[in-house]
C-alpha positions as CSV (number, residue, x, y, z in Angstrom):
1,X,271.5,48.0,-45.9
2,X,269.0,48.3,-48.7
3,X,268.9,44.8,-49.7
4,X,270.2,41.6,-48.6
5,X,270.0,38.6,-50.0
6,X,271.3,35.2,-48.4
7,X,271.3,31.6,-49.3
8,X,268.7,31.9,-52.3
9,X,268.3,29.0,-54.2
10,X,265.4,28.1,-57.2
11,X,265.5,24.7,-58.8
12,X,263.8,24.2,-62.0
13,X,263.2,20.8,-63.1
14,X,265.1,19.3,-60.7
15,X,268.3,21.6,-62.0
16,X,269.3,24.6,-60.1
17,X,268.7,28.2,-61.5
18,X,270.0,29.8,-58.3
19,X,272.5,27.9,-56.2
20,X,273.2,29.7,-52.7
21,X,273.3,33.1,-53.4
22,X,274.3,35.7,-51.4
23,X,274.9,39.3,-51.7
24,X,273.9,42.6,-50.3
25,X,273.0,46.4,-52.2
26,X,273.7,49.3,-49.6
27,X,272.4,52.7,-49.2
28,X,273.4,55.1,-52.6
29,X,275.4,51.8,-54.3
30,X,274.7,50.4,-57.7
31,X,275.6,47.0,-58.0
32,X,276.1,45.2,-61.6
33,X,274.8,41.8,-61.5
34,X,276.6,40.2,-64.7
35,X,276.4,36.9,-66.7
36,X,275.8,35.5,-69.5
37,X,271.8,34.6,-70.7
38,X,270.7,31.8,-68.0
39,X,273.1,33.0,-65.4
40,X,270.6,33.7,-63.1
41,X,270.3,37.1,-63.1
42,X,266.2,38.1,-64.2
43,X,265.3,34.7,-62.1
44,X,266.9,36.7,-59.2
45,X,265.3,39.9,-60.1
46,X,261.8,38.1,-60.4
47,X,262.0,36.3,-57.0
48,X,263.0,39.9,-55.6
49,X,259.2,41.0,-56.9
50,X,257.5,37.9,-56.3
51,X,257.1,37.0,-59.7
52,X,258.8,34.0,-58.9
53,X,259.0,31.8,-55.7
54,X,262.3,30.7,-54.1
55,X,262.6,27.0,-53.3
56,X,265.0,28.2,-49.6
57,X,266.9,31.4,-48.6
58,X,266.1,34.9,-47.3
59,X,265.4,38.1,-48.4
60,X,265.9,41.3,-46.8
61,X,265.2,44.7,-47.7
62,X,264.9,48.1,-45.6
63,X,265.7,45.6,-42.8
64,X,262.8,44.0,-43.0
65,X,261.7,40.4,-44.2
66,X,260.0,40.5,-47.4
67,X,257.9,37.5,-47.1
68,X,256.8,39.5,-44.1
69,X,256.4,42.9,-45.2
70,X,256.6,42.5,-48.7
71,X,252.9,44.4,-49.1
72,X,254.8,48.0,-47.1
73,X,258.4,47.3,-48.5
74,X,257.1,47.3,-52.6
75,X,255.7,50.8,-52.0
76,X,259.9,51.3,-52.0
77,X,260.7,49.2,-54.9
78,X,260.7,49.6,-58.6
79,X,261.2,48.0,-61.6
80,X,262.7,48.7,-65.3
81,X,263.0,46.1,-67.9
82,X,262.3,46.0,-71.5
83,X,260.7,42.6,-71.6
84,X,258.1,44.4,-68.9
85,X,255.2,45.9,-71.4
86,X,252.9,48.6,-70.5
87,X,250.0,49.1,-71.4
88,X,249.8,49.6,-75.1
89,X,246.2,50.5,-75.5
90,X,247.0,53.3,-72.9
91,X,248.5,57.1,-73.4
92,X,252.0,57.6,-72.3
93,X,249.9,60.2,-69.3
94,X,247.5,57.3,-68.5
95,X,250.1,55.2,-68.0
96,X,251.6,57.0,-65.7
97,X,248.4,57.9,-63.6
98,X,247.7,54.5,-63.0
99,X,250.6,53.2,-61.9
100,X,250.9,56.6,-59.7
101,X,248.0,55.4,-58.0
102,X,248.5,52.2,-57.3
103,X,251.6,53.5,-56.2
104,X,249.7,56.4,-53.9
105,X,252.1,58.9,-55.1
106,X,251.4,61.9,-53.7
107,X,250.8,65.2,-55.2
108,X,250.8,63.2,-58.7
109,X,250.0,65.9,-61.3
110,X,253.2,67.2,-60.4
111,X,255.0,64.0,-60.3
112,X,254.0,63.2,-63.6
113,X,254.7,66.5,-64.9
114,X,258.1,66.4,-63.9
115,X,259.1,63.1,-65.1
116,X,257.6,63.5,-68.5
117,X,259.9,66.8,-68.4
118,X,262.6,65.0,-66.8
119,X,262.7,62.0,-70.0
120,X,261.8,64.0,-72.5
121,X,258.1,63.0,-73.0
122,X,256.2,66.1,-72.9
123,X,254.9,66.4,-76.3
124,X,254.0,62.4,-76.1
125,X,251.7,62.6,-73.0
126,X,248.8,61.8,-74.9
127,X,250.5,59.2,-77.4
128,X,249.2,55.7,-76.5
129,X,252.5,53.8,-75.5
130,X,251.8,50.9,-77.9
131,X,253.2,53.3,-81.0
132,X,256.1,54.4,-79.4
133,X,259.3,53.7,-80.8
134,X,261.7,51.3,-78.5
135,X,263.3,54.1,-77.4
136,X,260.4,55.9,-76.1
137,X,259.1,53.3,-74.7
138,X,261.9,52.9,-72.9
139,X,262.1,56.1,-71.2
140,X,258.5,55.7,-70.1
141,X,259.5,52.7,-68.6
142,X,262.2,54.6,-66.5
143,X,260.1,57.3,-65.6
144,X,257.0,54.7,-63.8
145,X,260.1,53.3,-62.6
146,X,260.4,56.6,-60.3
147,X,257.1,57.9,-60.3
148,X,257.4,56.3,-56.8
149,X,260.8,57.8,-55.6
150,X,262.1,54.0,-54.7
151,X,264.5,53.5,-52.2
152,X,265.4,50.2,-54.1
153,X,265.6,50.4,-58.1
154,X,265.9,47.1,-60.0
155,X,266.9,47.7,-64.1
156,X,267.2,44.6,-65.9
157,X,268.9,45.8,-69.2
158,X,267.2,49.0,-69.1
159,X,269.0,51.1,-72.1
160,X,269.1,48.3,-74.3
161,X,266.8,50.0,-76.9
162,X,268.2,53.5,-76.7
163,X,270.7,55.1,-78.7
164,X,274.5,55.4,-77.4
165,X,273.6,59.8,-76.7
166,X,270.2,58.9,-75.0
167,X,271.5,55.8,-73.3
168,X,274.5,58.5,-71.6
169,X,272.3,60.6,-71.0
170,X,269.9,58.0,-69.0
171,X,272.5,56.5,-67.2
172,X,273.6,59.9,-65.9
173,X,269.9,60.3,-64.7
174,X,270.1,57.0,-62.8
175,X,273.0,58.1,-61.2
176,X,272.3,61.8,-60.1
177,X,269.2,60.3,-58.8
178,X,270.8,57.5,-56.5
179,X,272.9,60.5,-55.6
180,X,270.3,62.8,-54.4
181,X,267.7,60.0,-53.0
182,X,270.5,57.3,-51.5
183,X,268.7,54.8,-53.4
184,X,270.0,51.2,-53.7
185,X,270.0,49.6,-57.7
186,X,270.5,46.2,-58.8
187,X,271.6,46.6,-62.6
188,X,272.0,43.9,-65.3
189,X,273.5,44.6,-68.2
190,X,275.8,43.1,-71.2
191,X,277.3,46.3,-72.2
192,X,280.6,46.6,-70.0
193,X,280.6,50.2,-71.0
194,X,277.9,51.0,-69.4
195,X,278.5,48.9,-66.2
196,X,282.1,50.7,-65.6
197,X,280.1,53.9,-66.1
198,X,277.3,53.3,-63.4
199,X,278.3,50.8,-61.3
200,X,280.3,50.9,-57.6
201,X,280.6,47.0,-57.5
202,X,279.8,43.9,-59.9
203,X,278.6,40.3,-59.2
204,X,280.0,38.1,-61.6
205,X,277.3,35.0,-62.1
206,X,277.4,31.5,-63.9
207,X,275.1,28.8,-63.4
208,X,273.5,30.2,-60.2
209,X,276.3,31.4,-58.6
210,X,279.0,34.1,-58.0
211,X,282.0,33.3,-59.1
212,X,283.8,36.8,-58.9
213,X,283.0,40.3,-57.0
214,X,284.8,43.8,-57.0
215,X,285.0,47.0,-58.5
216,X,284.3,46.7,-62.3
217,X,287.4,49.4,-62.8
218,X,289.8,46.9,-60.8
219,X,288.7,43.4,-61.6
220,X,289.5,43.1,-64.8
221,X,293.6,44.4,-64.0
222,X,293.4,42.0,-61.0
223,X,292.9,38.9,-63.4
224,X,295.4,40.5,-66.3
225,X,292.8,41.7,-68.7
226,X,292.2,44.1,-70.6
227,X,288.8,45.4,-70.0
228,X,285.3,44.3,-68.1
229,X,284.1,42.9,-71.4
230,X,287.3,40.7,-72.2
231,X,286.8,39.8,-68.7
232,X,282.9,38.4,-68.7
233,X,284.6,36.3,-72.0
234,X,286.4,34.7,-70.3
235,X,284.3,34.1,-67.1
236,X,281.3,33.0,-69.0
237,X,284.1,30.5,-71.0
238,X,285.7,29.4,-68.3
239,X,283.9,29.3,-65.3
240,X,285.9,26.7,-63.7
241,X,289.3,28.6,-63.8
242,X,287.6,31.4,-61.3
């Protein structure tokens, strides 16, 4: 199991953000983790890094507590999301060197070299990342995100500034590269395309909790609609009726 997460709850003035949850990311799965804005989703993510502190509940990953371990289990994890800004004042190269090395990527020339190859930001290396379009920020972002071949990948809406060819084309990278590493990812994301595209399961969440769970290909026939999207509609409507 790559993560496991049980019983998490965060309260925020005196109202709960995270109500009980529970849930689990294996070896080589992607999981969606869907909702509509305040569902609970980036809170989840940012208690995951330690950006935020849970009020109760446990967190596992590798097998390992990470109140515990959390200084040898991060060296695993990475991160992706829009919101998260780099370094503007720093080349697209620099960028990467740093993190690398807090990291302690080994052999990181070559890293470096390949992921700039591997997104398509050779001929930015030495363009501070504070000019970059949204989309080329983005792919930075992605690449840090692996300069560290995680075990554990969390993406919190991490094509939303890309184009629908580039975004394909990103999603496909994600994939091969849970593929070839057995990498778990935890996924947010409010295009359904994109979810049914990448993702094994999806973790339906409103108000701090899970309100439905399954393969984002069956759910949507099991409750007699039409697609994923028509689907989150009517759970983030409704979320009594589930």
């Amino acid at each position: 199991m790559i993560l496991k997460i049980e019983n998490l709850i965060k309260k925020f003035d005196q109202t709960k953000g995270i109500s009980s949850l529970s849930f689990s990311v294996r070896r080589g799965e992607i999981v969606g983790l869907l909702g509509p804005n305040g569902a609970g989703k980036t809170t989840t993510i940012h208690i995951i890094l330690g950006v935020l502190e849970s009020d109760d509940g446990c967190i596992s990953i590798f097998g390992e507590d990470l109140k515990q371990h959390r200084k040898s289990i991060m060296k695993q994890v990475s991160f992706s999301a829009g919101y998260a800004q780099l370094p503007g004042n720093l080349t697209v190269w620099q960028n990467l060197h740093i993190f690398g090395l807090l990291y302690g990527v080994k052999k990181l020339k070559n890293r470096i070299h390949f992921l700039l190859e591997e997104f398509h930001l050779e001929d930015l290396a030495h363009t501070k990342s504070g000019v970059l379009s949204a989309g080329e920020q983005t792919r930075l972002h992605l690449a840090k995100a692996l300069l560290n071949s995680p075990q554990l990948l969390l993406l919190d809406e991490p094509t939303a500034s890309l184009d629908p060819n580039t975004a394909q084309t990103i999603r496909q990278k994600i994939k091969d590269y849970v593929l070839s590493s057995g990498a778990g990812v935890l996924w947010t994301s409010h295009n359904m395309h994109e979810v049914e595209a990448v993702c094994d399961r999806v973790l339906f969440l409103s108000h701090g909790k899970i309100l439905l769970e399954g393969n984002p290909r069956k759910l949507p026939i099991e409750y007699k609609k039409k697609n994923l999207e028509e689907l989150f509609i009517a759970v983030a409507n409704e979320p009594g009726f589930f």
